[in-house]
C-alpha positions in Angstrom: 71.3 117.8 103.3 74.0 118.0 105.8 72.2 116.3 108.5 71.9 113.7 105.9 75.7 113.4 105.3 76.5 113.4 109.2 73.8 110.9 110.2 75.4 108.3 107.3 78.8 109.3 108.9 77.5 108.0 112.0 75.3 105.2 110.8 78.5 104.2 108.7 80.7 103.4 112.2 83.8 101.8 110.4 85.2 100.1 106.7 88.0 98.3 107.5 89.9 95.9 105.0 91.2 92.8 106.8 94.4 92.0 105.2 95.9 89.1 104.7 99.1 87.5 102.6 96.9 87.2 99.0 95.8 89.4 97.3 92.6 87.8 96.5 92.2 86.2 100.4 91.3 89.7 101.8 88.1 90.6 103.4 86.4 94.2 102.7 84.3 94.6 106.5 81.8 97.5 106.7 79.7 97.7 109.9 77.4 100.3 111.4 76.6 101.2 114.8 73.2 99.7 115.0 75.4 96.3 114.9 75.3 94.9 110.9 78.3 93.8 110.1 78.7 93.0 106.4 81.8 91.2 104.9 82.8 91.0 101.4 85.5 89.5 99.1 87.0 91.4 96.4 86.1 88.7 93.4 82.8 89.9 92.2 81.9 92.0 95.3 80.6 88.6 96.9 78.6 88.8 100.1 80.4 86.0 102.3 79.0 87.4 105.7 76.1 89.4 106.8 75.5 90.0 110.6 72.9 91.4 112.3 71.3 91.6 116.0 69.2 88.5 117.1 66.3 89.7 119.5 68.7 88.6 122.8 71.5 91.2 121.3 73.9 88.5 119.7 74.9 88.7 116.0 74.0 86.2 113.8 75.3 85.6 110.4 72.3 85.2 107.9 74.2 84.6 104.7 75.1 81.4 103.4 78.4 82.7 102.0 81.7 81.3 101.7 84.9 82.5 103.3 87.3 82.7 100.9 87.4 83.1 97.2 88.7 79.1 96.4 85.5 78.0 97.4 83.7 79.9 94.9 86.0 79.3 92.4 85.6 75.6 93.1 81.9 76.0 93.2 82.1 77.7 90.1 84.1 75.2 88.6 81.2 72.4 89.3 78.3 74.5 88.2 79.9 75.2 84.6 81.3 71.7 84.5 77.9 70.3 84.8 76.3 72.9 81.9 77.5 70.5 78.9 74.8 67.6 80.7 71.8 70.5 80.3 72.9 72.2 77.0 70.4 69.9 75.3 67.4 69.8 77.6 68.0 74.1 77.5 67.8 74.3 74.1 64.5 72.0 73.7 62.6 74.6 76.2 63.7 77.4 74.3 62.8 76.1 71.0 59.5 75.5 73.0 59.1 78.8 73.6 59.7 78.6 77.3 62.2 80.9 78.1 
């Protein structure tokens, strides 16, 4: 059990919080040392970066994330804006029984 802990300790190189003057506009970084990288904002624990080692050694980010939290929001903001239009056609397939 304790060479579980200490390998993790290792694996787990560094969790570092890159700050910046919001609140909301910080990153949460957690890397290990076989080179993944993940980054995450503090809204929902949202995955806005993941990378990991291409075959020639150079990280590549594999998640189509966004950097900051106002371009969720704003996302956000267009997906439930655009819910009222499919209200109707959702309620048709679940009186359908197509849920």
């Amino acid at each position: 059990m304790k060479e579980q802990k200490s390998q993790r300790s290792e694996t787990l190189r560094q969790m570092r919080v890159i700050d910046v003057l919001n609140e909301m506009d910080r990153i949460i970084e957690i890397s290990s040392t076989q080179g993944l990288t993940a980054r995450f904002l503090p809204l929902g624990a949202t995955l806005t970066s993941l990378l990991v080692k291409d075959k020639y050694g150079k990280p590549v980010d594999v998640v189509l994330g966004f950097d900051n939290y106002k371009d969720l929001l704003f996302l956000r903001k267009l997906i439930y804006a655009s819910l009222p239009f499919y209200q109707k056609d959702l309620l048709v397939l679940n009186k359908r029984g197509n849920d």
